[in-house]
N, C-alpha and C positions, 0 to 999 in steps of 0.2 A: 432534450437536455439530458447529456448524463452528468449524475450526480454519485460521489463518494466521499465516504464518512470513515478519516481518518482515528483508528484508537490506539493509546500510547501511553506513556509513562514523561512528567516534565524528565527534559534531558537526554530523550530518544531520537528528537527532531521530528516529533510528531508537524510541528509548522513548518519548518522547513522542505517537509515531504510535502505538503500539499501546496506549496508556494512552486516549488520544482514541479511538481505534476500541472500545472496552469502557466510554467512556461514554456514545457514540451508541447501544451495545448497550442501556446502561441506562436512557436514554432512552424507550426503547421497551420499558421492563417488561421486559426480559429479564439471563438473568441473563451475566457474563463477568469474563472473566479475563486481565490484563498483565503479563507479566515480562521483564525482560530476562536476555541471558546474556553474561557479556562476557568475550574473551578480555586482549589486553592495552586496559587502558584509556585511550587517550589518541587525541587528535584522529588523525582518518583511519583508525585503525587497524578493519578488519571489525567489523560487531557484527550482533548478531542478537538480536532480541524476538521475541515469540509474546503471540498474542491467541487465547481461546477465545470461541464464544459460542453459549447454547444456553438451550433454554426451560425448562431444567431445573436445579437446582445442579450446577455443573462440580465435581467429590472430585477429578478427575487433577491432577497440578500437575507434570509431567516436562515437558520439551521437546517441543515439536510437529517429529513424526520424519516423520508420514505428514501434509503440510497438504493442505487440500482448496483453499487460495489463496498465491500467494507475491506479495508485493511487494517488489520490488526497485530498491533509491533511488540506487544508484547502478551502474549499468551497466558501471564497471569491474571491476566486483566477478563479472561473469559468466566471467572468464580466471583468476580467482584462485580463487574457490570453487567448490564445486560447488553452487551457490546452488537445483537440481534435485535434486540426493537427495531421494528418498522420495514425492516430489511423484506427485497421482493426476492418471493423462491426463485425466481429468474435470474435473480442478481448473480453478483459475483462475490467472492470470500475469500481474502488471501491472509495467511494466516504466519506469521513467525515465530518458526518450532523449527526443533532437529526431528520434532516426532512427529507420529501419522493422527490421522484422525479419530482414529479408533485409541491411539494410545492416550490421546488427551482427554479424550471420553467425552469425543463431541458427536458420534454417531447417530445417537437418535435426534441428537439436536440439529443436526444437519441435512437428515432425512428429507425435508422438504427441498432442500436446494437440489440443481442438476449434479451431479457428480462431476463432469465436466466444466464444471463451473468455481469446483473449489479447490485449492490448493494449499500446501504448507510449504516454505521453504525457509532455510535456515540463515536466515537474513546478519542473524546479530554473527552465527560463525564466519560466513562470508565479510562481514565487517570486519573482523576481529584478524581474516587470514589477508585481506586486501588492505587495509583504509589502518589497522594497528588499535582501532578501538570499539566495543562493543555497540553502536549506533546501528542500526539496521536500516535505517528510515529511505539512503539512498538502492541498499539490495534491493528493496521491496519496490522500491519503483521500477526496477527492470522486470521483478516477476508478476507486476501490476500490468506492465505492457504485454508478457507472455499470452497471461490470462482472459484479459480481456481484447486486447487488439483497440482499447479505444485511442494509444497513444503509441507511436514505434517506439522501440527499442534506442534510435539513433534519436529522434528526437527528447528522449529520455538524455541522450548522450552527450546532446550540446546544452538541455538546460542546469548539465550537470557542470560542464565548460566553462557554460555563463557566470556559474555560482562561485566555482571553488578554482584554482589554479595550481601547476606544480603537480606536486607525487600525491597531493590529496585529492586534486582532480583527477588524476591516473588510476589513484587508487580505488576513489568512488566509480568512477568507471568501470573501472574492472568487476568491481562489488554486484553491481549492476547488469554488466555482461553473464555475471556467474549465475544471478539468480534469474533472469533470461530462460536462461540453458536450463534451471532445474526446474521449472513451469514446464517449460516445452515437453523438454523431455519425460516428464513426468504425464503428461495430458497426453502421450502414446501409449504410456501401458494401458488395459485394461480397467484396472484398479486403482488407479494412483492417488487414493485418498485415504 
């Protein structure tokens, strides 16, 4: 079973991302799981979802304590939370920033993860130049499929189809295709953290 543990801001589409990443699961004949867990509810305030997904029926339904991938939508949120409990250095980390890893000042913190394993891409600008509003939630699923490979790209594509219709469906797409591209292409240089 992979498991990820969505971190965001109410009003980021933190739930919304992890409902869309369990139907690109389902897309591809497998089975998954979206909930959210919300402490106070109201715009800004922390939130965090959880997506399972696995080629088997998922029975657990508790909070994802140990994920094997974290996305993280809003970057302020790395001084507030510990947005890394639990997380395996194997995992993955995809992180929404204009800036590096080193600029955030998450280098030592990060040190145990593969380097190939983590990325930052600029989700909420790709939102902002595709989609017309600061929401990141669907970029970061296209550079969540870059990243890890546990879901395509295209299946990312149609559960984006499913969701939204029109130039907001075009637009998350595009959003989505862009931040694709800066995973990938990122995970060839050498250093791309």
């Amino acid at each position: 079973m992979f498991q990820i543990r969505i971190h965001g801001r109410g009003g980021q589409g933190v739930v919304t991302a992890a409902e869309l990443l369990s139907v690109a699961a389902f897309v591809e004949d497998r089975h998954a799981q979206a909930f959210p867990s919300f402490g106070s509810e109201r715009t800004g305030a922390p939130v965090v979802a959880f997506c399972r997904i696995d080629n088997v029926p998922i029975r657990v339904r508790e909070p994802v304590l140990r994920p094997d991938a974290l996305i993280i939508q809003d970057a302020t949120l790395l001084r507030q939370v510990d947005v890394f409990a639990g997380a395996d250095p194997e995992g993955h980390v995809l992180i929404n920033s204009g800036r590096t890893v080193a600029d955030l000042g998450l280098t030592e913190q990060l040190r145990p993860f593969r380097p190939d394993r983590v990325a930052v891409v600029p989700a909420t600008e790709l939102a902002l130049q595709n989609v017309g509003r600061p929401v990141p939630n669907v970029a970061l699923l296209g550079g969540f499929a870059a990243l890890t490979g546990v879901v395509s790209l295209e299946s990312v594509v149609a559960a984006i189809r499913e969701r939204f219709t029109g130039r907001l469906a075009d637009g998350n797409v595009a959003a989505a295709r862009d931040a694709y591209g800066v995973v990938r292409d990122a995970r060839k240089e050498p250093h791309h953290v």
